[in-house]
SERO-4910 file (N, C-alpha, C, O; in steps of 0.05 Angstrom, whole numbers):
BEGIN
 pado doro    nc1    nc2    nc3   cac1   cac2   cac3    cc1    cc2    cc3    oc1    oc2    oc3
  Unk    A    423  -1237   -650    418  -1251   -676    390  -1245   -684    372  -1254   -670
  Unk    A    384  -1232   -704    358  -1239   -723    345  -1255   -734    357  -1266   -752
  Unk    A    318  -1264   -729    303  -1282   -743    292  -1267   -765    282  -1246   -759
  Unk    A    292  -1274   -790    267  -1267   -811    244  -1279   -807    251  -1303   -809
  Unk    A    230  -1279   -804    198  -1305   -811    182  -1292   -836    168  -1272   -832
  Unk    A    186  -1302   -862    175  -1293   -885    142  -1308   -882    141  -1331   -874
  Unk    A    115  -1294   -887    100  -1317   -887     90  -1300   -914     87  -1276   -915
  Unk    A     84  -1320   -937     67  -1313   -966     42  -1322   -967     36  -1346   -970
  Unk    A     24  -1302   -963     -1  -1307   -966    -17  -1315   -994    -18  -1299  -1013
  Unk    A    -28  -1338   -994    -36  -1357  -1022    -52  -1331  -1037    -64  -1311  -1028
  Unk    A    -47  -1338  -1058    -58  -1320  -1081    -52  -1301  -1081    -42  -1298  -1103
  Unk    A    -51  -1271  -1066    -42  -1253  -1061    -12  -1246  -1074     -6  -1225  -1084
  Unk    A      8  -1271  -1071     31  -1261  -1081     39  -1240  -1062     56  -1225  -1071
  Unk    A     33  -1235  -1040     46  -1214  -1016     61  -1236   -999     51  -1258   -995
  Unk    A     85  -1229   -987    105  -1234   -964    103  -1211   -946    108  -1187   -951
  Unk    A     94  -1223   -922    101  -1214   -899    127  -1213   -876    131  -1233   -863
  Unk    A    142  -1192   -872    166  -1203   -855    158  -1188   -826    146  -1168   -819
  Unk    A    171  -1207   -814    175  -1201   -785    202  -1210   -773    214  -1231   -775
  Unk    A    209  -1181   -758    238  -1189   -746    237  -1193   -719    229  -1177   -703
  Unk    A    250  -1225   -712    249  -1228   -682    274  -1218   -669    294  -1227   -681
  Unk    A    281  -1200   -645    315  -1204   -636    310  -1224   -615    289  -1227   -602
  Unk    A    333  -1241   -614    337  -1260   -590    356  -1247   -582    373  -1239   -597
  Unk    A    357  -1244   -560    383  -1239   -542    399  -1256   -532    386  -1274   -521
  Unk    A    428  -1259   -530    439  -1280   -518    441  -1302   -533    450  -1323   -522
  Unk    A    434  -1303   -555    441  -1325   -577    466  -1322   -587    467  -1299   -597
  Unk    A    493  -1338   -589    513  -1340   -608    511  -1343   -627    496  -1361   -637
  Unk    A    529  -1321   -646    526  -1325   -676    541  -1342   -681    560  -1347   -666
  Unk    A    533  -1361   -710    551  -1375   -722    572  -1368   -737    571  -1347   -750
  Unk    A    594  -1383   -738    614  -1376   -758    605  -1362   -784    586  -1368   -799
  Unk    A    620  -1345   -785    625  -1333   -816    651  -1330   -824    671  -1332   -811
  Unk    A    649  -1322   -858    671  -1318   -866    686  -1302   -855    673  -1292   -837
  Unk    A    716  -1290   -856    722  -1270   -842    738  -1258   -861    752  -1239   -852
  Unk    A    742  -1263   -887    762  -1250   -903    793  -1257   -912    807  -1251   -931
  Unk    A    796  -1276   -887    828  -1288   -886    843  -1290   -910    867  -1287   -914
  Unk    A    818  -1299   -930    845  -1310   -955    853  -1275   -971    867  -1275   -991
  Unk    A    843  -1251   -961    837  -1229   -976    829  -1227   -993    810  -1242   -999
  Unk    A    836  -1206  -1008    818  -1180  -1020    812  -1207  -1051    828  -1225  -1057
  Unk    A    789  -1202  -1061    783  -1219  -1082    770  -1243  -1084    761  -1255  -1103
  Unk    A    770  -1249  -1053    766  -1286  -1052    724  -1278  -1041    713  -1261  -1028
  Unk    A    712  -1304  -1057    689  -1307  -1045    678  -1330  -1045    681  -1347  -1062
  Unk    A    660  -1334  -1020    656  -1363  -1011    646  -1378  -1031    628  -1364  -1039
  Unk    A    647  -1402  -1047    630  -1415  -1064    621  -1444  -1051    604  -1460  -1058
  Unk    A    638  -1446  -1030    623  -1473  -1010    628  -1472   -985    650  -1461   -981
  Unk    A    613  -1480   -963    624  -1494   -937    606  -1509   -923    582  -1511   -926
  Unk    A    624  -1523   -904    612  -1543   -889    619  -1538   -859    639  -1526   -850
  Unk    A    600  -1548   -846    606  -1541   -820    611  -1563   -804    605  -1586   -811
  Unk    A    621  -1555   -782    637  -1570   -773    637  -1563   -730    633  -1543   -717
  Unk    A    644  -1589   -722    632  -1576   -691    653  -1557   -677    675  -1564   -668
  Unk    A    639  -1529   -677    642  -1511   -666    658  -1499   -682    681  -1495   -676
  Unk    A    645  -1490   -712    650  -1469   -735    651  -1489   -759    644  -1513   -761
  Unk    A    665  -1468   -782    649  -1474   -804    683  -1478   -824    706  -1472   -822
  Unk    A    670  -1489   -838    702  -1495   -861    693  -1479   -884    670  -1482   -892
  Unk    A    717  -1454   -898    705  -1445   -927    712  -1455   -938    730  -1471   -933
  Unk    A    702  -1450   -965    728  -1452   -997    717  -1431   -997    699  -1425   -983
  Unk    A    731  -1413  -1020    732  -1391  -1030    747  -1381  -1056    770  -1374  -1050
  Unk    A    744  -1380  -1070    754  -1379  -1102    761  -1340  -1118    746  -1321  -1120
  Unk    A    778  -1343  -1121    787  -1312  -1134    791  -1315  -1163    812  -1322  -1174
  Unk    A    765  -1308  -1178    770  -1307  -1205    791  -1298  -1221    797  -1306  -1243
  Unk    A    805  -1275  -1203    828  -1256  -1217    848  -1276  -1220    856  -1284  -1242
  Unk    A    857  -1285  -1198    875  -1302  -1196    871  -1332  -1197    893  -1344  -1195
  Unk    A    849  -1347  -1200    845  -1368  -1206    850  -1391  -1185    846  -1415  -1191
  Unk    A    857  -1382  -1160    862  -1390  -1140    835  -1399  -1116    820  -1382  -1106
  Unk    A    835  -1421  -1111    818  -1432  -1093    843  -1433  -1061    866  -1441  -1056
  Unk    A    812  -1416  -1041    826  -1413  -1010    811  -1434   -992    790  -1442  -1001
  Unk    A    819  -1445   -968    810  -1456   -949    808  -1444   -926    830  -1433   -924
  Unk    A    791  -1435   -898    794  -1428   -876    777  -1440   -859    754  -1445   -867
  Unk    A    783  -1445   -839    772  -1464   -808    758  -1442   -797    774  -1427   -785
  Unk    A    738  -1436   -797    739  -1404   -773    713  -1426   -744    696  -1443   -745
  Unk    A    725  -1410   -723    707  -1426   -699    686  -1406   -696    685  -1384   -706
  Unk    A    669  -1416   -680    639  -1406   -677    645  -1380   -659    636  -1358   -666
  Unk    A    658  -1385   -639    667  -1375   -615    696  -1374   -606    706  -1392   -593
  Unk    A    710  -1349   -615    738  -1353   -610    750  -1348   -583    741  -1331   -568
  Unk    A    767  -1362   -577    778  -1360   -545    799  -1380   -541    806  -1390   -563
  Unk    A    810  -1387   -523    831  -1404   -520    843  -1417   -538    827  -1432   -551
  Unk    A    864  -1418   -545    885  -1432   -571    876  -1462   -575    885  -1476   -557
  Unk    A    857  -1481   -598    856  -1497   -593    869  -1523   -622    881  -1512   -640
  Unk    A    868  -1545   -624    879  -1555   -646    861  -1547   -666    836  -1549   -663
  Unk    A    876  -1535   -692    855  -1536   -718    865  -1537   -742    889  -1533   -741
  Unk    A    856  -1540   -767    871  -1544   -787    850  -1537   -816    825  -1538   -817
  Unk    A    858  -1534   -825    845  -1528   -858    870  -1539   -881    894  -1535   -884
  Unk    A    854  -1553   -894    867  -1568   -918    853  -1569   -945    829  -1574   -947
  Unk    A    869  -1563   -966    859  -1565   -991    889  -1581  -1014    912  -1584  -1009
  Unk    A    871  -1588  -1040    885  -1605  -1056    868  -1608  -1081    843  -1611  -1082
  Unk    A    890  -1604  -1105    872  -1609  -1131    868  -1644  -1127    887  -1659  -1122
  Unk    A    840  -1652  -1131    836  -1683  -1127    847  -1700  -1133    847  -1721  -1120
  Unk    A    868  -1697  -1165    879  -1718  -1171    912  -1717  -1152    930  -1732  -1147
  Unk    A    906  -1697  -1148    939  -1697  -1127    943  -1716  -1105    921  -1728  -1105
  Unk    A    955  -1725  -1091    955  -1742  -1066    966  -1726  -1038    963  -1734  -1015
  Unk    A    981  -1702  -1047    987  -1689  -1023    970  -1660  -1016    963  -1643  -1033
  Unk    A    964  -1660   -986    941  -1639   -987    963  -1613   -979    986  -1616   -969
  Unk    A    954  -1594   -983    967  -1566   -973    949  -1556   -940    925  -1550   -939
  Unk    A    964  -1556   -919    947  -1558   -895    959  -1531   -879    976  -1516   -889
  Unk    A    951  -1528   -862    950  -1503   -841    946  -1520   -807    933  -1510   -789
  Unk    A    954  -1535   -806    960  -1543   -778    971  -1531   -756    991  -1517   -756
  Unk    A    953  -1540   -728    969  -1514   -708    941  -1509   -696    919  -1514   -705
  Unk    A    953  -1495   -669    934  -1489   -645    924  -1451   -654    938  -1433   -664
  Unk    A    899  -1452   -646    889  -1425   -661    870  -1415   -640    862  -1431   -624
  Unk    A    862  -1391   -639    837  -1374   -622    824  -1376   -639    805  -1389   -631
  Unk    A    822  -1369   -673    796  -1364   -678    793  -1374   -711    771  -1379   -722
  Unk    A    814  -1376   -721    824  -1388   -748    841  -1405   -766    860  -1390   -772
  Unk    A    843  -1422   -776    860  -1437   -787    865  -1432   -818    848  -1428   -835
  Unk    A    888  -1433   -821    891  -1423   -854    904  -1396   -852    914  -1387   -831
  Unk    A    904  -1383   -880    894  -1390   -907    913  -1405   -914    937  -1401   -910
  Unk    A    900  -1429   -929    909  -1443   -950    901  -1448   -975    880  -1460   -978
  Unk    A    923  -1438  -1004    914  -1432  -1033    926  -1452  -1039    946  -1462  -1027
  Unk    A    911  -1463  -1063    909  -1478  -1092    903  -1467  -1116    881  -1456  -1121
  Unk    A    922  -1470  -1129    910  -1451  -1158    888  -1489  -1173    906  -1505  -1169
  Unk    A    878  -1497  -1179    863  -1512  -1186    842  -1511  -1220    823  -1525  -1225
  Unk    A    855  -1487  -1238    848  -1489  -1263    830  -1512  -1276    848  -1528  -1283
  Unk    A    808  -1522  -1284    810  -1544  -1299    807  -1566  -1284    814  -1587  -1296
  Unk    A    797  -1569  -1256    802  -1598  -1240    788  -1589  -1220    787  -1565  -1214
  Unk    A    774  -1612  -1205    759  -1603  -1184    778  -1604  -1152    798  -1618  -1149
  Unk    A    770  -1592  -1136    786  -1599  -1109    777  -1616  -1087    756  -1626  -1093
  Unk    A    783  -1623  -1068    782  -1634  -1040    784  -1611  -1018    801  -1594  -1021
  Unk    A    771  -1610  -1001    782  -1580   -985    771  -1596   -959    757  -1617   -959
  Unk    A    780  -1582   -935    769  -1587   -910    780  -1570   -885    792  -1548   -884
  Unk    A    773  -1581   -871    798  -1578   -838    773  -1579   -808    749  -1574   -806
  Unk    A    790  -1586   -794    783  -1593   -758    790  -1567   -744    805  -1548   -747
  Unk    A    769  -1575   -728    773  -1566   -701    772  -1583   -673    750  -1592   -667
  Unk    A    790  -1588   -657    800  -1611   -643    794  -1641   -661    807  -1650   -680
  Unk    A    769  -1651   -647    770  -1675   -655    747  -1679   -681    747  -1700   -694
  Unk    A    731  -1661   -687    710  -1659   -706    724  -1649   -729    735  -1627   -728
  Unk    A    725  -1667   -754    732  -1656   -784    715  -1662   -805    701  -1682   -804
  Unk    A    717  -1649   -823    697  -1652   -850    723  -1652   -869    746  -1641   -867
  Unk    A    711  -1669   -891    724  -1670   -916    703  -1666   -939    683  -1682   -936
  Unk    A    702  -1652   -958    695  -1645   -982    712  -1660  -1008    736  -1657  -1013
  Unk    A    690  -1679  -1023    720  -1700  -1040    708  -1689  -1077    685  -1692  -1084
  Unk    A    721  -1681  -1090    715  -1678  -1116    689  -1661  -1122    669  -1667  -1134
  Unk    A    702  -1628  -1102    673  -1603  -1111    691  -1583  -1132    714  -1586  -1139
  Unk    A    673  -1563  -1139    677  -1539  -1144    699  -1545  -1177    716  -1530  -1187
  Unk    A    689  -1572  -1188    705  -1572  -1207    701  -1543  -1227    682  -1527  -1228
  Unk    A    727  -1546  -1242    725  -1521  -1264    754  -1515  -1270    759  -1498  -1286
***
């Protein structure tokens, strides 16, 4: 993993970078693509041991959800859920996973959503984002 350390020297208006490598550091979750070709992240939240997306495809107007874990390995409980807000039922992806949960789409035109999902016992909920 890479560190940046930007330092801006006053008045000058110059940035200095320096790159540290650590070795042996785990990367964090990232996106991985799941919902495909078109979709890009516009929120997430993290969550213990990886990260929850949303992800939105202008073409199609469709908002995605995915669970991805920090560190994939053994099948464990996880879930990703999304829902236009005023709805009451969520659209979920439940189920034991190595490394991802989902994809799960909402087309959401005009209304904001709810999105989330777990990994074992740790979950996040997102309540009324990304309106539009």
């Amino acid at each position: 993993m890479k560190k940046v350390i930007l330092t801006t020297i006053a008045g000058l208006g110059l940035t200095l970078g320096t790159a540290i490598v650590v070795p042996g550091v785990a990367s964090a979750a990232a996106y991985n693509g799941a919902c495909g070709s078109g979709y890009g992240v516009v929120n997430d939240r993290d969550i213990g041991g990886g990260t929850v997306y949303l992800t939105y495809n202008s073409s199609t107007r469709k908002n995605c959800v995915v669970t991805v874990r920090n560190n994939p390995g053994a099948a464990l409980p996880m879930n990703a859920w999304l829902k236009r807000s005023n709805e009451s039922t969520w659209k979920q992806d439940p189920g034991s996973y190595t490394t991802y949960a989902g994809p799960v789409y909402r087309s959401a035109a005009g209304t904001c959503v709810d999105w989330g999902g777990a990994i074992r016992s740790s979950s996040v909920t997102a309540w009324r984002t990304n309106c539009g």
